[in-house]
C-alpha positions in Angstrom: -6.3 38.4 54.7 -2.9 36.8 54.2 -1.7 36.9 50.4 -2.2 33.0 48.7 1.4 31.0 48.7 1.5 28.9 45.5 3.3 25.5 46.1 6.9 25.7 45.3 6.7 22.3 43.5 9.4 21.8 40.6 6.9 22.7 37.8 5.7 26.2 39.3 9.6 27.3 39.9 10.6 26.1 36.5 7.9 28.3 34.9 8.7 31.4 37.4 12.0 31.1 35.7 10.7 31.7 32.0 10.8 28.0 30.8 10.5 24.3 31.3 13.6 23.1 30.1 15.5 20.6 32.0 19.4 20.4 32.3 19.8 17.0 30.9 17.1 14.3 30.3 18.3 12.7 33.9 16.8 15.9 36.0 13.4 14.6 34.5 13.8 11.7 37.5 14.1 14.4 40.0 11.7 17.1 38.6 8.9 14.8 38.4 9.2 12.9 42.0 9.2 9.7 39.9 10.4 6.5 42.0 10.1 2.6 42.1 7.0 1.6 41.4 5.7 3.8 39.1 3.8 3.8 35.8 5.4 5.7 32.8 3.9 6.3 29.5 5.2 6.2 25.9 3.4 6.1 22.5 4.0 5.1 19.0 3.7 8.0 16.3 7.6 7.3 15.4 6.6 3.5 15.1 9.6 1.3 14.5 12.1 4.7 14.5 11.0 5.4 17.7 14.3 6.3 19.9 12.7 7.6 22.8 11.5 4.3 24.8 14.5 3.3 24.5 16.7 6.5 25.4 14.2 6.9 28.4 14.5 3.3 30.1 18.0 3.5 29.6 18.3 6.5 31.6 16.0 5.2 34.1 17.9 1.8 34.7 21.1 3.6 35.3 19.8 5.8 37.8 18.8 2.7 39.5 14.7 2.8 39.5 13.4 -0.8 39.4 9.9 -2.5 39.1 7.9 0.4 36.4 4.6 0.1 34.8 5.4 0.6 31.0 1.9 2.0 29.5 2.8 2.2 26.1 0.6 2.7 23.0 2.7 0.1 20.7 6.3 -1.6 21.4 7.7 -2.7 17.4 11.5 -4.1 17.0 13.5 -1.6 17.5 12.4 -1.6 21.3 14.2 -4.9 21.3 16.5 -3.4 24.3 13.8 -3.5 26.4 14.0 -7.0 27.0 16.9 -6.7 29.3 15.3 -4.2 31.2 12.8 -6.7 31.7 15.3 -9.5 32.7 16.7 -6.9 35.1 13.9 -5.8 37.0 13.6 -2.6 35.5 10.3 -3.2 33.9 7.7 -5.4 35.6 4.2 -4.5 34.2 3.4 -3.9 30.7 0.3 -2.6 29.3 -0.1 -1.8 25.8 -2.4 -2.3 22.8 0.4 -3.8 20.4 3.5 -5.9 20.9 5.8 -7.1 18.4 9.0 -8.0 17.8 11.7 -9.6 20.0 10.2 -7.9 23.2 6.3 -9.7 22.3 8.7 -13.0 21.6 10.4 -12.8 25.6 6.6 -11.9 27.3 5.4 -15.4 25.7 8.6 -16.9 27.4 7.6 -15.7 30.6 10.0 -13.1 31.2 7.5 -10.6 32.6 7.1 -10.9 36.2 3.3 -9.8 35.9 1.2 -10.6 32.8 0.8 -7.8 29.8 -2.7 -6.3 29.6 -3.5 -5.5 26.1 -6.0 -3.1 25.3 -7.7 -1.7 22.4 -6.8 2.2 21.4 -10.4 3.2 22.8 -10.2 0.8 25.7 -6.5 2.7 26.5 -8.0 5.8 26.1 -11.2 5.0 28.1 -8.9 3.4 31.0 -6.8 6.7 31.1 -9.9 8.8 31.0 -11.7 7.0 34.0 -8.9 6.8 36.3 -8.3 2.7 35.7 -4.7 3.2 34.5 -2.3 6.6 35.7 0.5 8.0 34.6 2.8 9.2 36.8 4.9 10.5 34.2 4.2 10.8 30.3 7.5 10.8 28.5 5.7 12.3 25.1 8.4 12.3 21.6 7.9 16.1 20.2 9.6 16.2 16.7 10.1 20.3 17.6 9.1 22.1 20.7 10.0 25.7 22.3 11.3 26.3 26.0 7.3 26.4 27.3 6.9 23.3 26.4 4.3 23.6 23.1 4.8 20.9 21.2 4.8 19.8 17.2 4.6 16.7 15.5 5.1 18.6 11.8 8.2 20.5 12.0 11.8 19.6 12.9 14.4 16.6 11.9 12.3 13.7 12.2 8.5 15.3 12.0 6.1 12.1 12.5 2.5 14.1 12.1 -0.5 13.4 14.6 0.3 13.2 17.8 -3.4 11.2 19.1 -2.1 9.3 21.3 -0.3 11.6 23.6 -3.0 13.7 23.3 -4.6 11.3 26.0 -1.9 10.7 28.5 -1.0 14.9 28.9 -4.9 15.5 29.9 -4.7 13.1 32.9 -0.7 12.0 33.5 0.7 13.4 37.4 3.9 15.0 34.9 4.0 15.6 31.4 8.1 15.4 30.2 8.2 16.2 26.4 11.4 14.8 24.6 12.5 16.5 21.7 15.8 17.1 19.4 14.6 20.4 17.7 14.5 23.0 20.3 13.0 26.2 19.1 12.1 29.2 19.8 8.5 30.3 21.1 6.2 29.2 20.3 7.0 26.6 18.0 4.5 26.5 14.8 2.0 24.8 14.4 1.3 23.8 17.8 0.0 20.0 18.0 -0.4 19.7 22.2 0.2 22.8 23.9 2.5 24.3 27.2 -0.3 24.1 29.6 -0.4 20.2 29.2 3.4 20.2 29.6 5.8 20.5 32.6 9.3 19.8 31.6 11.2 20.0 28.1 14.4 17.6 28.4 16.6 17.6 24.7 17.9 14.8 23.1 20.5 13.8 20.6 17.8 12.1 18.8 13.6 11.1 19.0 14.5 8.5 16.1 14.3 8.0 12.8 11.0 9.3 11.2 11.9 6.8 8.0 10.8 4.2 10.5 7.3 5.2 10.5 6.4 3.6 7.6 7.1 -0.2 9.1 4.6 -2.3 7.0 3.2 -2.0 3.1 1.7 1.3 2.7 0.9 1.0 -1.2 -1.7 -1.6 -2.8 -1.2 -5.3 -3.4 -0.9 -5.9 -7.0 -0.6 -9.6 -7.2 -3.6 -11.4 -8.4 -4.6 -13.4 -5.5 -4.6 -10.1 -3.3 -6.4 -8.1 -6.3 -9.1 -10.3 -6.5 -9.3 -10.2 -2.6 -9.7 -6.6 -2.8 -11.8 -6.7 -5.8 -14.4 -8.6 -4.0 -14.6 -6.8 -0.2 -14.9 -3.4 -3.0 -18.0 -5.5 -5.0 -19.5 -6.0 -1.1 -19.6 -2.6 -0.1 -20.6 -1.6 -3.6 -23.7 -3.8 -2.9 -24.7 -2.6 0.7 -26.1 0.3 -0.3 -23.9 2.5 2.1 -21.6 3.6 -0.6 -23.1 7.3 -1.0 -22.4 10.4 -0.2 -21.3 11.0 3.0 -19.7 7.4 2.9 -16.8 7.0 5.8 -14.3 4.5 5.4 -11.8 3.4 7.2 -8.6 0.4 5.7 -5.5 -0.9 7.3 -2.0 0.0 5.8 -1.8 -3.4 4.1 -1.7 -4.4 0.7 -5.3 -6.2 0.2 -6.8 -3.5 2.4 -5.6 -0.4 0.4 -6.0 -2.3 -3.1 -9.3 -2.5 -1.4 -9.3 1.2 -0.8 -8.5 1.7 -4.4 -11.3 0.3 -6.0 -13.9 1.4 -3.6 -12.2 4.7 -4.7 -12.8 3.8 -8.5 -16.3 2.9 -7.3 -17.2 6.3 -6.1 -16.0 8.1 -8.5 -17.9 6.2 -11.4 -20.2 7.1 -9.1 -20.0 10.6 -8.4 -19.9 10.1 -4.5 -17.8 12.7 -2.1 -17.6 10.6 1.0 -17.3 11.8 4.2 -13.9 10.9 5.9 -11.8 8.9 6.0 -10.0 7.6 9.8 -7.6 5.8 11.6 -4.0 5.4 10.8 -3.1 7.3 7.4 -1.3 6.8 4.8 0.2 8.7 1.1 -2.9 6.5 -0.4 -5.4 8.3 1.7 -4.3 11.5 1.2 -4.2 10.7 -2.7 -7.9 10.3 -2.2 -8.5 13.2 0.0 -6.5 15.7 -3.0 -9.0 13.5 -5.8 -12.2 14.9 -3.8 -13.2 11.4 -2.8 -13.7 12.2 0.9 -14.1 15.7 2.4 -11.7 15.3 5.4 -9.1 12.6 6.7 -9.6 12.2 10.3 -6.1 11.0 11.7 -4.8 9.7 15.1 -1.5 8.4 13.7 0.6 9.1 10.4 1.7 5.5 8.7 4.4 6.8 6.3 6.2 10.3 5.5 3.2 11.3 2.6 0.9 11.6 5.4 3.1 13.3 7.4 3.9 15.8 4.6 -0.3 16.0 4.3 -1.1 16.9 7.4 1.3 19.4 7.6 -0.1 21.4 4.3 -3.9 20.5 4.6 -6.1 22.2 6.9 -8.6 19.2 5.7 -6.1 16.6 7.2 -7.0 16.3 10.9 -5.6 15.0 13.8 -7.5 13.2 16.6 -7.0 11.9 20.2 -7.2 7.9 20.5 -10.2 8.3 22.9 -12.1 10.6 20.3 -11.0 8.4 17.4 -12.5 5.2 19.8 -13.0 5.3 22.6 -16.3 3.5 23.7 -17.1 6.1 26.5 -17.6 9.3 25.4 -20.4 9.8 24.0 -20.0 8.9 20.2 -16.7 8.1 18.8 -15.4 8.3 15.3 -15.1 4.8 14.9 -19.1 5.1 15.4 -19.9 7.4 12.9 -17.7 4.2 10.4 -19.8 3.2 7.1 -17.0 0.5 6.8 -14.4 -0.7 8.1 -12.2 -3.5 5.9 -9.5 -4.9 8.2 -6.6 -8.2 8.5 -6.6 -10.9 10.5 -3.9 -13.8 11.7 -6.9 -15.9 12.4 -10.6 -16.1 11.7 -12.8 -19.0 13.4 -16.5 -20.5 12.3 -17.5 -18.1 14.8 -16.3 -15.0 12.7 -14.1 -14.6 15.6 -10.8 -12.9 14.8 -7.4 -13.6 15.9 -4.5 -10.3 15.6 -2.9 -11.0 18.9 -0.5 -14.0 18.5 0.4 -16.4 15.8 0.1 -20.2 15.2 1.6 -21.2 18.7 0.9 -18.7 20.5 3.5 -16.1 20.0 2.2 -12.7 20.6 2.6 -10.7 17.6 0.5 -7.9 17.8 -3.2 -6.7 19.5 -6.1 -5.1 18.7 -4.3 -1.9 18.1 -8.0 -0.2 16.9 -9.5 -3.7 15.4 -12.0 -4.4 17.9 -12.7 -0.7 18.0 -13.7 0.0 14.3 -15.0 -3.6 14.2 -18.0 -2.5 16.6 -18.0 0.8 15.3 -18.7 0.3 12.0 -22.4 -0.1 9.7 -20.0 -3.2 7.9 -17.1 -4.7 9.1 -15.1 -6.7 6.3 -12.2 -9.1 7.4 -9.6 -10.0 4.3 -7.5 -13.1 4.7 -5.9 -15.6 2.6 -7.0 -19.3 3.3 -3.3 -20.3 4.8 0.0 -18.4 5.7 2.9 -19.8 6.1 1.5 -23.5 5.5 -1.2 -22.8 8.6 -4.7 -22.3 7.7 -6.0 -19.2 8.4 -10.0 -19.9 8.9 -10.1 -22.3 11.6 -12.7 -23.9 14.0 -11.1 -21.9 17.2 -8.6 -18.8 16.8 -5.9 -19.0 19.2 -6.5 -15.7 20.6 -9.6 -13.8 20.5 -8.8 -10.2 19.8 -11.9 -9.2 18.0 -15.7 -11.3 19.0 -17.3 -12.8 15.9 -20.6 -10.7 16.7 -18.9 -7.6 15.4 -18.1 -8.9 12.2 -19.3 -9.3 8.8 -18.1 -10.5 6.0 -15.3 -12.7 6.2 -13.3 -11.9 2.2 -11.0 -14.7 1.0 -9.7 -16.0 -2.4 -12.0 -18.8 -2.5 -15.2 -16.7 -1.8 -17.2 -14.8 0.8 -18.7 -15.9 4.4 -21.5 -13.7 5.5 -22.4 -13.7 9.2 -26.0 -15.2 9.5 -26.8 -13.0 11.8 -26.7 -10.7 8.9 -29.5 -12.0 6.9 -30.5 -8.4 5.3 -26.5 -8.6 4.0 -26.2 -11.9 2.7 -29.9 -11.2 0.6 -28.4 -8.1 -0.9 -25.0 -9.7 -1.9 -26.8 -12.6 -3.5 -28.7 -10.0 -5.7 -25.7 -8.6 -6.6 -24.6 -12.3 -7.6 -21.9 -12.5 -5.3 -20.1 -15.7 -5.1 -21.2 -16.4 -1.2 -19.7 -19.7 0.6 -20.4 -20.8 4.4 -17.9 -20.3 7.0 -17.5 -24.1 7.9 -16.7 -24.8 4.0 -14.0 -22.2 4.0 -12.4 -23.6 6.9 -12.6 -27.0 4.9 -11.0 -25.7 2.6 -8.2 -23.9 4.3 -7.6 -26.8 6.1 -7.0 -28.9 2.8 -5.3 -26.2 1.6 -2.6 -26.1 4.6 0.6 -28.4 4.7 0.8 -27.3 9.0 -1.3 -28.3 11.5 -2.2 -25.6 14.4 -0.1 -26.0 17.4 -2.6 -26.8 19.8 -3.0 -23.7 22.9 -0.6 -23.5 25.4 -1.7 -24.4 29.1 1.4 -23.0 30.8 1.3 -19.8 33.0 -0.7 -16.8 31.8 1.7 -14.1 30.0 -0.8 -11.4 29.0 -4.7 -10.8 29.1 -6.7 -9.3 26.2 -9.0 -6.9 27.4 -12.1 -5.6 24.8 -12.6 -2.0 24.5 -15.0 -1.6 27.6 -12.1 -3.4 30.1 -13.7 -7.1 30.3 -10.9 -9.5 29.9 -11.8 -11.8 26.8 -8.8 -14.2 26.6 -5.7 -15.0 27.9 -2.4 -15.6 26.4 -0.4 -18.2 28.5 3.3 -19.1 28.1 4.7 -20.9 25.1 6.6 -23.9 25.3 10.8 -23.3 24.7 11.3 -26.8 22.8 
């Protein structure tokens, strides 16, 4: 019997050779096959230091490829360059699960040729996983990796931490091109996604600026009107008898929600309660309750700010997870499903308890789901904190703009004028009136917001559609359509 031939594809002869590096960044286009047409994935774990995307598309344009898929986990700011890429035909499908920024101000403009899906992180990781949405080539940021292509997200000049999403695209992506500025040599310690999920190694001058992963407040609110926010969503869980041991808990990095954090922390330890992890993205406030005993183990798909990097780099009880284990709705039992509570923002809530995260008053999109509608449905108790009005606009209205989050997986509703329980949560709203919580209806809080506002909502845009919003299992629940330039 003749001897086997293994396929002399790029990959196989780089690795006869001893390693995966390429020449430059530019041999990435040749190594991998990729052409016009193709989809190419990024993700967000440097945030808004993120140089990569941008380093990446660059390239790309000059070497003259036109009309990509961009399958990104989050676009922030400083991916502002993109828009031009857009203009020039470079990029002409989106799909992501958070836009912001000047590239989220051009898509409501129109200047996509094909509307943006947004997805949740599970419903990403559930579309990568089925075979909805692939990757011809993952362009993964590796804050160090060695010449095999393992890869680390805690050591180097700009370590950023987790690395969940990536951890997706490498299982399934056609080519797997990891991007890094620290080049060491094997194996690079600790490993975070390893060589056999990698084909190429291209360095760069820099991956970005880890400073920018901290791009939002990552400390609690200590202004009274957020305080007493916080003060109440901690007095509900408190009162739904789910705060005890074992407890898991997941916030946002924002003010109210990790003021919140802080006295559910207080809480539990008048208490005497070791909870039992806490998820999602992390920040130095987490961790300072992991190191106090509160919770046995922080789950983590993303790093929010440097402490948590440090953390998970030090603390064998500081995991990281893939986005499709942290929630995705099809495999089986994510983490987001094993949630106690979940206490999370909103740009807009309606009389519905629907929630609003994707666009602001107007219709600029601003955001996505990012994991919202995830941990919303996950969760025993899902807790939305909002102010009655921003920016003169009330924020409980009788329609949101954009549905991001259905009303069905949602709670409480936490403002400074009281508390809206969901009536379909009759079991809730009796315990919370034993506990003689101040309880208000949802219609009389949008009353009040609307006194409260000195701006009227723009009413929805009926020009063409821009993006869809897709919930975590794929059905498309709203669309965002093109904003007026007057």
């Amino acid at each position: 019997m003749p001897e086997r031939q293994m396929p002399e594809d790029a990959s196989f002869v780089r690795f006869r050779r001893g390693n995966k590096c390429l020449g430059q960044l530019s041999d990435s286009i040749g190594a991998t096959g990729l052409k016009n047409g193709d989809t190419i994935s990024f993700h967000h774990h440097l945030r808004n230091g993120d140089a990569v995307l941008n380093t990446v598309v660059e390239m790309l344009a000059g070497a003259g490829l036109r009309d990509l898929h961009l399958a990104v986990t989050s676009l922030f700011p400083v991916h502002a360059p993109l828009v031009e890429h857009i203009r020039n035909g470079v990029i002409t499908r989106i799909s992501a699960s958070f836009i912001a920024g000047p590239v989220g101000e051009a898509i409501s403009r129109g200047v996509l040729t094909h509307p943006v899906t947004l997805r949740t992180h599970g419903g990403r990781g559930r579309a990568i996983d089925l075979g909805e949405m692939s990757i011809d080539v993952a362009f993964v940021a590796a804050s160090a990796a060695d010449d095999m292509g393992n890869l680390s997200g805690r050591t180097g000049r700009a370590p950023c931490g987790t690395l969940g999403y990536p951890m997706v695209d490498v299982n399934h992506a056609r080519h797997v091109v990891a991007v890094t500025d620290t080049l060491v040599p094997f194996p690079v310690t600790p490993i975070d996604i390893a060589q056999d999920k990698v084909d190429f190694v291209a360095v760069t001058r820099s991956i970005g600026d880890a400073g920018g992963i901290a791009s939002g407040a990552t400390r609690p609110a200590t202004d009274a009107l957020s305080l007493g926010i916080a003060e109440n969503t901690a007095a509900v869980i408190a009162a739904s008898r789910l705060l005890e041991d074992g407890f898991a808990f997941q916030t946002g990095a924002g003010g109210i929600s990790l003021a919140t954090a802080a006295a559910v922390g207080r809480e539990m330890g008048a208490r005497g309660i070791t909870g039992s992890f806490a998820c999602g993205g992390i920040t130095g406030f987490h961790v300072e309750m992991l190191e106090a005993g509160l919770f046995r183990a922080l789950m983590d798909v993303q790093c929010f700010d440097l402490a948590a990097v440090a953390s998970y780099s030090r603390n064998a009880n500081h995991m990281a997870m893939s986005a499709s284990t942290y929630a995705g709705p099809h495999v089986g039992g994510a983490v987001v499903d094993r949630l106690s509570a979940v206490v999370l923002g909103a740009a807009e809530v309606d009389v519905n308890f629907n929630v609003n995260v994707t666009t602001r008053a107007g219709g600029v999109l601003i955001g996505g789901s990012g994991g919202h509608g995830d941990a919303a449905q996950g969760a025993q108790l899902t807790l939305i904190t909002t102010r009655l009005t921003a920016a003169g606009f009330p924020k409980i209205v009788q329609d949101v703009t954009t549905l991001t989050t259905p009303g069905a997986s949602v709670d409480v509703i936490v403002t400074e004028a009281g508390l809206a329980v969901n009536p379909a949560r009759e079991d809730l709203m009796d315990r919370l009136r034993k506990a003689r919580l101040a309880l208000v209806s949802i219609d009389d809080l949008a009353a009040m917001a609307a006194d409260a506002a000195t701006r009227a909502v723009p009413p929805r845009s009926t020009g063409p559609v821009v993006a869809v919003s897709e919930y975590r299992y794929g059905r498309i629940i709203d669309e965002i359509r093109q904003i007026s330039e007057a």
